[in-house]
N, C-alpha and C positions, 0 to 999 in steps of 0.2 A: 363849588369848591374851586380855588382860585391854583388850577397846577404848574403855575410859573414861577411861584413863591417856596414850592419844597425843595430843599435843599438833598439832592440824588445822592452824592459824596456822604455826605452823613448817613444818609441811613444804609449806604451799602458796606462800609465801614462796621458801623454796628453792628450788621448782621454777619461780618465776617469775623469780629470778636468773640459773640457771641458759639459761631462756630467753634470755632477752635477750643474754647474753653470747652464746649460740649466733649470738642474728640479727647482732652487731656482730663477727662473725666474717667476716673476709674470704674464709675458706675455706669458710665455707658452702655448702649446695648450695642452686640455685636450681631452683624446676619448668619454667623456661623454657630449662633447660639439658638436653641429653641426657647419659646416663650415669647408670651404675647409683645406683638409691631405697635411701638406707639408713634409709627405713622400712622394706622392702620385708619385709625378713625376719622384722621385728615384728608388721606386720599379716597375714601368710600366718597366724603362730603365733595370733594373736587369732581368725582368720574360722576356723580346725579348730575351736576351742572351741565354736562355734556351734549347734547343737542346731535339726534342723531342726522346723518347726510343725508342731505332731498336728492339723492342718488339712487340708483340701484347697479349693483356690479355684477358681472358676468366673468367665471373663471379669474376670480378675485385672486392676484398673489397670495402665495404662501408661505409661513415664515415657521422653519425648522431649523430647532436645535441641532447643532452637528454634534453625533453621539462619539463619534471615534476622534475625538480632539478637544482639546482641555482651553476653554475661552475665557477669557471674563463675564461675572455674571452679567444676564444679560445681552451677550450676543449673538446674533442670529443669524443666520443664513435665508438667503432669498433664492428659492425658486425662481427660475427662468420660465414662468409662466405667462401667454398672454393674456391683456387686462385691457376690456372694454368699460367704457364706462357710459350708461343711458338714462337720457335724464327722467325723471318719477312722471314721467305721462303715460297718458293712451296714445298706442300710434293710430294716426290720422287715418281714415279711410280713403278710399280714392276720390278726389274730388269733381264733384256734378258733372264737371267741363271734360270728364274722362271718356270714351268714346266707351269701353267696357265697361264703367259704373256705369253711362247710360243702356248700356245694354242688356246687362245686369238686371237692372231697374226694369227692363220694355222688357225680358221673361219672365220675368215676374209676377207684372202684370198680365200677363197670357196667362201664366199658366196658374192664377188665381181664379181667371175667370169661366174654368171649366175642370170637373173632374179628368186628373191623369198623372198629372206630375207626381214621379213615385214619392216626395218629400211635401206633399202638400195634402192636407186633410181638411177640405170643405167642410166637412157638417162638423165638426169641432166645434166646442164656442171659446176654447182654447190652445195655442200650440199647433194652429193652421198650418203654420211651416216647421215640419220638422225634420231637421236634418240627424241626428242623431236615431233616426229611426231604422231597428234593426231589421235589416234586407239578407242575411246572412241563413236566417230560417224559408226554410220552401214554403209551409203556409201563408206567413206572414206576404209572403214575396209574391207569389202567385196569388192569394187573395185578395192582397190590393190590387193587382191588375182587373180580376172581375168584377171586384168591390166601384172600381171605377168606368168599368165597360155598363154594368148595372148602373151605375146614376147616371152619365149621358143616354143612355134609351130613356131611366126616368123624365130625363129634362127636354127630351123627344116631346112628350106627351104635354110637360110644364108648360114649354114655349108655344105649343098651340093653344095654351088656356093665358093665364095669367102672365106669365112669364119664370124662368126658370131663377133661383136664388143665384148670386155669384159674391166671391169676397174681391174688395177692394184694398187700396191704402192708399191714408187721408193724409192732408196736407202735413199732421203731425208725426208721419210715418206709424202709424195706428190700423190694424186692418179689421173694417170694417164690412158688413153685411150690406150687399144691394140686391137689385132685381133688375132682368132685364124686362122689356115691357114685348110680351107674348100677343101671338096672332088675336085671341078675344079680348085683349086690353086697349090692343089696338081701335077695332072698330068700335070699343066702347068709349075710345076717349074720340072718336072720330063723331058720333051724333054727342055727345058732349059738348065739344066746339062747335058742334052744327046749332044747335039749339041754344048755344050762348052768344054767337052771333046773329041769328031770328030773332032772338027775344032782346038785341041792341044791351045786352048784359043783365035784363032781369035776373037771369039764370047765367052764375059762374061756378065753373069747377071748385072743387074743394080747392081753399090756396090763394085762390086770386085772389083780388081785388075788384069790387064793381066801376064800370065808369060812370061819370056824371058830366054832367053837361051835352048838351045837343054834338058837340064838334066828337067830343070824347066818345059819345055813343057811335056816330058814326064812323068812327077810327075801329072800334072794337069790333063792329060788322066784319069788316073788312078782313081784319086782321083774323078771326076767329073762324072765319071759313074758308078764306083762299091760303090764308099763311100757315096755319095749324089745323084744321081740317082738311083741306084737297093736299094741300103741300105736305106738311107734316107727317098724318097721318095715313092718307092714301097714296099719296109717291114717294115717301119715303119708309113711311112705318112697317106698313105688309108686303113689301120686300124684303125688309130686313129682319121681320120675324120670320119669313120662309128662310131667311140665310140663317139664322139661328139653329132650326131645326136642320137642316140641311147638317149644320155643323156638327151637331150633336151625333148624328148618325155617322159621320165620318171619323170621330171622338171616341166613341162606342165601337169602333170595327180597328182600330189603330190599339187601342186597349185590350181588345180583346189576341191582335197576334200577340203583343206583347206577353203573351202568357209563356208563348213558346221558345225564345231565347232566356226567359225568366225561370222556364223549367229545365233548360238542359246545361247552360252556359252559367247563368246565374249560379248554380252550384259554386261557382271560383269566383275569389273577389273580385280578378280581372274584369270577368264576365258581367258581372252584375254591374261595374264601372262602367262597363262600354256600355252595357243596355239603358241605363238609366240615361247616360249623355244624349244615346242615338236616338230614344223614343221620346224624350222632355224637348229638346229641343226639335224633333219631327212635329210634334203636336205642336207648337210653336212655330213652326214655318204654316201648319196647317190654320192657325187663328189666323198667320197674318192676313194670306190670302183670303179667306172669309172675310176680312176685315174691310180690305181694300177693294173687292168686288163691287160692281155696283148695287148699290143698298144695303153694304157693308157697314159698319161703324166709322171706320176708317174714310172711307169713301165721302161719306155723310158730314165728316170732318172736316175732309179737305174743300168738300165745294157748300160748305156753309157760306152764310154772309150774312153782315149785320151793314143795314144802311146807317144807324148810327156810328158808325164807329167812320164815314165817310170812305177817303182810298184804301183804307184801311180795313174794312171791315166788305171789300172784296173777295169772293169765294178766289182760292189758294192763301191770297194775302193773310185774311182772316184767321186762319190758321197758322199761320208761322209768327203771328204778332200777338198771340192768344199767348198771357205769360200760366207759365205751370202753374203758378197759384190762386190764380183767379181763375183760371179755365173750370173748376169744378163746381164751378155756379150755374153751368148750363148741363144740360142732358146728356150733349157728346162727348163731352169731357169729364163730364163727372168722375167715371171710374176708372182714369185714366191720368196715368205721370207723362202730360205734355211736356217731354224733354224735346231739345233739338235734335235728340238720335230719331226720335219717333216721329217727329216733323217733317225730317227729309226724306223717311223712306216711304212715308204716308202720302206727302206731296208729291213727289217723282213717281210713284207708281201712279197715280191720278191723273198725272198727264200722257198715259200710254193709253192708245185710243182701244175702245171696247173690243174692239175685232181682233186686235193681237192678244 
């Protein structure tokens, strides 16, 4: 439709004829009469067309009628209200680069990967984190204390066999089920690599891959008994299931005081505030150390090294160049959000020597 060719003047003309005839119409309708608006059915059809605001308003103005003074229809009075206005999204979360998202994040994962934290419920297979969980009742409050002093002694036991269950979260932010690998998985997977590097790879773990070729066979000797069976498994494995169980017992005796400010303070919501901060985040300073010990997880992290990966794949290096998403490809990382928070406290404590 061509809108440069209608003639404005005309039609505004018309329609102010036609007004006027309306109003010198006796038969008009009046608004001070009752009986039905034959706007009515005009403006229903106009306010559908309406499209509401991709707003949402907060302490929206107000608009009242003044009762004690005689207006024209239609006039209103404005509230001196104030008027925020936010646009129709989710607000953002703190972003990765946050020093407290990261941090956020690093107790998290602590306190996933051992019974304690009073909003965390391992054996779940749904609602592992739940914060909505009422602490307000003495049972509920003190039985999860022993409920959780009770599975680290269980996981006492776990980590000298198999290894103890632990939850994670996966690259999708998804929390997932792992295991850590216990003192008898250990030396199981230690004649494992022993006998898969004698046998030049006849014999491989579940998983692998066999080599071929003379050159490949002899690479997998190598690799299967000095680098994953003496390395691996006996210098670094069966330290770190002793630090497991070690931790657990320590896990276990931290859960179980917690019974006692959980039964007398806890009564007040103050109480129960402060108890939950001071013993979630105690257990939490308690994994780090565990962590960063030598034959820690932590530990094991920082002086990894991949000669593939050349300057790079230098133990400290290694680890600070290891991006979060890929990091869960490998063992150490798996069950772990390699942020830069956890990088540097990982790395710095690693170079403070044993004896301090």
């Amino acid at each position: 439709m061509d809108t440069s060719k209608i003639n404005n003047s005309k039609i505004f003309t018309e329609v102010l004829s036609a007004g006027i005839a309306k109003y010198n119409n006796p038969t008009a309708v009046s608004f001070n009469k009752s009986g039905p608006n034959p706007f009515g059915r005009v403006l229903t059809e106009e306010l559908r067309g309406i499209k509401a605001l991709d707003t949402q308003r907060q302490n929206i103005k107000m608009f009242t009628p003044d009762k004690n003074v005689i207006k024209p229809l239609g006039w209103t009075k404005k509230s001196n209200y104030h008027e925020t206005h936010i646009p129709n999204n989710t607000p953002e979360k703190l972003p990765k680069s946050s020093v407290l998202q990261q941090y956020r994040l690093y107790k998290e994962d602590q306190l996933l990967s051992n019974p304690g934290g009073d909003n965390f419920f391992l054996n779940k297979t749904s609602g592992v984190i739940d914060n909505d969980y009422d602490h307000s009742k003495f049972s509920k409050r003190v039985g999860k204390d022993l409920a959780d002093a009770g599975g680290n002694l269980l996981n006492v036991v776990k980590d000298m066999g198999l290894g103890a269950k632990i939850r994670y979260v996966d690259n999708n932010g998804k929390i997932k089920e792992g295991r850590k690998v216990g003192f008898v998985k250990t030396l199981g997977n230690f004649f494992k690599n022993l006998v898969s590097g004698l046998t030049l790879g006849a014999y491989t773990p579940e998983g692998e891959v066999k080599p071929s070729g003379g050159a490949g066979r002899t690479k997998h000797l190598f690799k299967k008994i000095f680098r994953d069976a003496i390395v691996g498994d006996i210098a670094m494995g069966v330290p770190r299931s002793m630090v497991y169980i070690g931790e657990d017992i320590m896990l276990a005796g931290l859960n179980s005081i917690e019974v006692i400010p959980d039964a007398t303070i806890g009564n007040f919501k103050a109480g129960r505030k402060a108890t939950t901060t001071v013993f979630d985040n105690t257990q939490v300073v308690v994994d780090f150390i565990t962590d960063v010990v030598p034959g820690g997880e932590a530990s094991g992290r920082a002086r990894s090294f991949r000669l593939a990966k050349g300057l790079k794949g230098l133990p400290i290096i290694n680890n600070i160049t290891t991006d979060e998403k890929e990091a869960n490809k490998e063992l150490n990382w798996k069950y772990v959000r390699n942020t830069n928070f956890r990088k540097v406290i990982e790395t710095v404590t690693s170079l403070i020597p044993v004896s301090i």
